[in-house]
DOTIMI-295303 format. One line per field, with one value per residue: x, z, y of N, C-alpha, C in turn. Coordinates in nm, 2 decimals, decimal comma. Layout:
<atoms>
n.x = c(X	...)
n.z = c(Z	...)
n.y = c(Y	...)
ca.x = c(X	...)
ca.z = c(Z	...)
ca.y = c(Y	...)
c.x = c(X	...)
c.z = c(Z	...)
c.y = c(Y	...)
</atoms>
This chain:
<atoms>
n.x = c(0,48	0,62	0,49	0,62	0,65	0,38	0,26	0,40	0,33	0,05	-0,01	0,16	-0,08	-0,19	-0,30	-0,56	-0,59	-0,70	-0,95	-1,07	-1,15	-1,13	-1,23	-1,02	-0,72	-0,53	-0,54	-0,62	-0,41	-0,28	-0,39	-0,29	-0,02	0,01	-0,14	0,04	0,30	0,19	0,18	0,43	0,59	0,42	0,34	0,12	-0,06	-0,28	-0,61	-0,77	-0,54	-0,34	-0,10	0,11	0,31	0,52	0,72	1,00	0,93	0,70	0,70	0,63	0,78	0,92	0,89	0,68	0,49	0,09	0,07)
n.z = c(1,10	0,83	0,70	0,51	0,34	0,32	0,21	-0,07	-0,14	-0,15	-0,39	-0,57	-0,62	-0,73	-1,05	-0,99	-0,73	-0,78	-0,91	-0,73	-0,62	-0,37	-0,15	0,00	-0,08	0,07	0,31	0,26	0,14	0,33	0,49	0,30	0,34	0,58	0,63	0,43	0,62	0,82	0,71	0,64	0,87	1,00	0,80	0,80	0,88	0,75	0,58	0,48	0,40	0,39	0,48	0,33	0,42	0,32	0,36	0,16	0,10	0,07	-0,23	-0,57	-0,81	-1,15	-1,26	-1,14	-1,23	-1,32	-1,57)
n.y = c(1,33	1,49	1,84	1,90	1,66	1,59	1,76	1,77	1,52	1,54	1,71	1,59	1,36	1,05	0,93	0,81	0,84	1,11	1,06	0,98	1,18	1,45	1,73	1,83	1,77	1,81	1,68	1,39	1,32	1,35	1,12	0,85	0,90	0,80	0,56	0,48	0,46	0,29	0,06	-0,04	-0,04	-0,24	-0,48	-0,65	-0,49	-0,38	-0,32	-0,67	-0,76	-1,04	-1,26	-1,51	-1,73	-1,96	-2,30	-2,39	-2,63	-2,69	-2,60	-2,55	-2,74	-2,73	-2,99	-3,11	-2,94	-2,79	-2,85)
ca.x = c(0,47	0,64	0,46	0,66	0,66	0,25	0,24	0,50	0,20	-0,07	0,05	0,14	-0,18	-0,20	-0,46	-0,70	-0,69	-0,78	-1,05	-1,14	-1,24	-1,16	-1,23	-0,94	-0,62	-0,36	-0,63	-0,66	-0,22	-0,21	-0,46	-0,23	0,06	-0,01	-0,19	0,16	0,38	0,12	0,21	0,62	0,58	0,36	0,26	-0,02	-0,13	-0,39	-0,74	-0,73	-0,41	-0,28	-0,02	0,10	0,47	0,54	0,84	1,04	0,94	0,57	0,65	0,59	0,92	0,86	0,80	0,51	0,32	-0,03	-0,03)
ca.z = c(0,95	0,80	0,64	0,32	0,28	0,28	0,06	-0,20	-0,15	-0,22	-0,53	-0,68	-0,63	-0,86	-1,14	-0,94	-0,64	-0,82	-0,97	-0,67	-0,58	-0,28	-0,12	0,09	-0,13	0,19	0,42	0,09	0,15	0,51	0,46	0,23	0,41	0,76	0,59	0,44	0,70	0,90	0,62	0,64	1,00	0,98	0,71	0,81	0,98	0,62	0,61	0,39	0,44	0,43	0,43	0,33	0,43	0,29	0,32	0,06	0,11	0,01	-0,37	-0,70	-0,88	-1,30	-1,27	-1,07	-1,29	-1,34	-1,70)
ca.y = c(1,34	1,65	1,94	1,90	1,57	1,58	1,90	1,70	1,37	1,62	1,77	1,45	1,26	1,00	0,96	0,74	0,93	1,18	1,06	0,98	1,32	1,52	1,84	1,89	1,72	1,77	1,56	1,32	1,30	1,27	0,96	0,79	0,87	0,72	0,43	0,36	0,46	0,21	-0,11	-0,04	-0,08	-0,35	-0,54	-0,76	-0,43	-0,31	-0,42	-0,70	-0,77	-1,21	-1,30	-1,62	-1,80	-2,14	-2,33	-2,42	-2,77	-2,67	-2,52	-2,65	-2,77	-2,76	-3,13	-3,12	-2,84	-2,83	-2,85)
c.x = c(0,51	0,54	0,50	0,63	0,46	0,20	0,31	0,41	0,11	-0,06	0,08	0,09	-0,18	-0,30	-0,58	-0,74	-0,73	-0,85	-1,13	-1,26	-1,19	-1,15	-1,09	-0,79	-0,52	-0,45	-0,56	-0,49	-0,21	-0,26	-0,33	-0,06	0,11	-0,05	-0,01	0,23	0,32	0,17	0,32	0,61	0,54	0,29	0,16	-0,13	-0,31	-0,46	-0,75	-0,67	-0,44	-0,17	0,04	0,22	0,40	0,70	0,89	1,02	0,79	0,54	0,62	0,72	0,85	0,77	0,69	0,43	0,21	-0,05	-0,01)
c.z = c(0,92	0,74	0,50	0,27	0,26	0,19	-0,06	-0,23	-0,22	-0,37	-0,64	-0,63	-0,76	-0,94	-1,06	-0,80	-0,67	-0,84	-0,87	-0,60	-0,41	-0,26	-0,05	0,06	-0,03	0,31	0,37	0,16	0,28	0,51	0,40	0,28	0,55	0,72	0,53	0,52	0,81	0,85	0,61	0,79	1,07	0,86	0,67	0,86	0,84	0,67	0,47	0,31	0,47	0,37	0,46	0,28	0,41	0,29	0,23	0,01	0,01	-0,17	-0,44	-0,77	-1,03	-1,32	-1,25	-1,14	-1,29	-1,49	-1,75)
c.y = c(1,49	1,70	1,93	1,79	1,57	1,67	1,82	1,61	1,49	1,68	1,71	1,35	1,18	0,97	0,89	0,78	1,03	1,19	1,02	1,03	1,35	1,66	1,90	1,74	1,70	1,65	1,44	1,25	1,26	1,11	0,86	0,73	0,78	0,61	0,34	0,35	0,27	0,02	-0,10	-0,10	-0,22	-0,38	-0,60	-0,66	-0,37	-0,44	-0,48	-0,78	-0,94	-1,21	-1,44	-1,67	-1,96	-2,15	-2,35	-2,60	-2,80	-2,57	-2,63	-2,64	-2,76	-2,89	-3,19	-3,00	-2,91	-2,89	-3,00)
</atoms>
């Protein structure tokens, strides 16, 4: 992970990790960072995390709505 690219994350925290609160904002960025690098890589990898494949056999067409 570069140096810039976690100084450019830290700097533009967005409002709710802000409000989060932390002492140490580039930490705060590395967290963030590796957490997504970690969900590009893998996506099932976050805690949390389902995911859920259906065929196209298993949708709902208009006709079958609920309502």
């Amino acid at each position: 992970m570069s140096d810039d690219r976690v100084r450019r994350r830290a700097v533009d925290l967005l409002p709710e990790e802000r409000a989060a609160g932390s002492a140490d904002p580039r930490a705060q960025a590395e967290a963030i960072l590796a957490e997504s690098d970690e969900r590009e890589e893998d996506p099932g990898a976050a805690p949390s995390t389902f995911l859920e494949h259906r065929a196209s056999g298993q949708t709902v067409t208009p006709a079958d709505g609920t309502r």
